[in-house]
N, C-alpha and C positions, 0 to 999 in steps of 0.2 A: 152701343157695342155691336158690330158686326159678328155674323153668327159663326164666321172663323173661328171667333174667340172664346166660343162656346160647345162645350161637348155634349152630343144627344145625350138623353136624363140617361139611360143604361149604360152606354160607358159612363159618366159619372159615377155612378153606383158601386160602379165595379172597382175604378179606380178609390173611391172615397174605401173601398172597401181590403184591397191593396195596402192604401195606406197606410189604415189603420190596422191591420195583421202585423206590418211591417216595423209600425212604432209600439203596439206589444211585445215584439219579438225584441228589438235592442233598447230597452229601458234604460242603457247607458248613456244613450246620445240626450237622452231629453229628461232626465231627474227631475223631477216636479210639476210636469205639465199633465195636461186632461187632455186628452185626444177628444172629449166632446167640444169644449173652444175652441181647438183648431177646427175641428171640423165644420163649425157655424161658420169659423170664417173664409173658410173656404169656400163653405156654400153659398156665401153673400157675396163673393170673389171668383164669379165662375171664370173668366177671364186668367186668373191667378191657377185654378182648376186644371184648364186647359194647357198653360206653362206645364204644369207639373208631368200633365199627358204627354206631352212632348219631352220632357226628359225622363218619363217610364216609357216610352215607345222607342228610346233609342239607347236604352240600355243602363239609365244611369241610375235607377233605385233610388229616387229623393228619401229622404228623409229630415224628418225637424231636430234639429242641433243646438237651438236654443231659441234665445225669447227675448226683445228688448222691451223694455216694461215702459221706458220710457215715450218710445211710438207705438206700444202694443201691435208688435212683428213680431210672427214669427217666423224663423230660418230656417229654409230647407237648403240642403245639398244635395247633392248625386255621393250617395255611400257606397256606387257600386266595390267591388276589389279592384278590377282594374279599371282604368281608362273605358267610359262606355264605350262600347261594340261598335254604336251608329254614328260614333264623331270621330274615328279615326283618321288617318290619312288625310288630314288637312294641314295647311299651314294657318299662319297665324292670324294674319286681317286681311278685309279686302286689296287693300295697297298693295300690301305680298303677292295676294292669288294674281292680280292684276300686271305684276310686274317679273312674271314668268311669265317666259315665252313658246318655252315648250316642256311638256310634260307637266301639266297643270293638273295639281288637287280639284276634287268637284266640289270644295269648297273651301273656309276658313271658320278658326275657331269665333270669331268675334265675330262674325256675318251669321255665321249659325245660330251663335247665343242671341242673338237680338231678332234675329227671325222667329226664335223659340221664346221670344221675352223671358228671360232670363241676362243674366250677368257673369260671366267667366272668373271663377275664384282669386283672390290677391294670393301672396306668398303670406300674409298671416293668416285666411282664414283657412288656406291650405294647409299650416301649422295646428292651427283650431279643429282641421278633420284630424288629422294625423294623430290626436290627443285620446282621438276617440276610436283607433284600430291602426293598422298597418296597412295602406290604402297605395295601390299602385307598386307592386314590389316586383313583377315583371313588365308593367307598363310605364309610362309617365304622361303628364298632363300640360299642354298649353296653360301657363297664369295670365292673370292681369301684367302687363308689362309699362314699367315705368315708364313717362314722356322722353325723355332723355336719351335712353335707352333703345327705343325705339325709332329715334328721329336716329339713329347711328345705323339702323336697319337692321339691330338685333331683338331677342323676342327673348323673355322667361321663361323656362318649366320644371315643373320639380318633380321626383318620385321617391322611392323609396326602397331604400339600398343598406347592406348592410347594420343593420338595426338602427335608422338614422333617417332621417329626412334631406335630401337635397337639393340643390335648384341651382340650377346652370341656364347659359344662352345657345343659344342657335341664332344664323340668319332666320328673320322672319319667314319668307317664303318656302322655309325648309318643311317637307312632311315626312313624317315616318310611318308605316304600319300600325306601330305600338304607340303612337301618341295620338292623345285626344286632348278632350279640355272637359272639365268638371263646373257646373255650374251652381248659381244659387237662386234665392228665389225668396221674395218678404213679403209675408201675408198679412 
């Protein structure tokens, strides 16, 4: 593992520390889990660690969401409220950023997510946040976008509007101010 992918022991600390204030504080999102197992595995997942640093460093408050028992994952998202702060103003993938020619985003949601190892949320697990607070109610978020659907040169997002979840297209290479992308992350 390159040391990129590894946060000096103090910020770990800090973040491990973060974290865990953060999953005492919404006991909603995560019903029956020990924040001590998570925390082994993260610590034996410094790599995964470092992901997380990167979506608390740009605004997006991960938190654990749940647990698959059968891979022994667990799931973090970005629970900020709105759209984080650090991933605004992009459009949607490389293709898009690339296929403006003037007035280019300094980046895209999918270019970012994977630079930040991480994964860009689908429209169900964006329904799975949504379950768990009102999430994006003056912002909205870049989703995972179907093959299909993007080979037409459109792109998903959804937010949260009149007591309801929604999810519309845009062209891809569209950016707004108030849109980001929310991501996940499986330890």
């Amino acid at each position: 593992m390159s040391n990129k992918l590894k946060l000096p022991t103090e910020r770990s600390e800090e973040l491990l520390s973060i974290l865990k204030n953060r999953f005492a504080k919404n006991m909603n999102r995560h019903e029956g889990l020990s924040w001590d197992k998570i925390q082994q595995k993260l610590e034996a997942n410094p790599d995964k660690l470092w992901a997380l640093d990167e979506m608390e460093v740009t605004g997006g408050e991960p938190d654990v969401v749940g647990y698959n028992e059968a891979k022994d994952e667990y799931i973090f998202f970005d629970c900020s409220a709105e759209s984080p702060k650090g991933r605004r103003s992009i459009c949607y993938d490389p293709e898009a950023l690339e296929s403006r020619k003037e007035h280019k985003p300094k980046h895209s949601a999918i270019g970012m997510a994977a630079e930040m190892g991480i994964e860009i949320l689908t429209e169900e697990e964006y329904q799975q946040l949504q379950q768990l607070g009102n999430f994006d109610a003056k912002t909205s978020s870049w989703l995972a976008t179907p093959p299909e659907v993007r080979k037409l040169g459109g792109a998903i997002f959804g937010d949260w509007r009149f007591g309801r979840v929604f999810f519309y297209h845009n062209g891809a290479e569209s950016y707004y101010a108030a849109r980001g992308f929310r991501g996940s992350l499986k330890v």
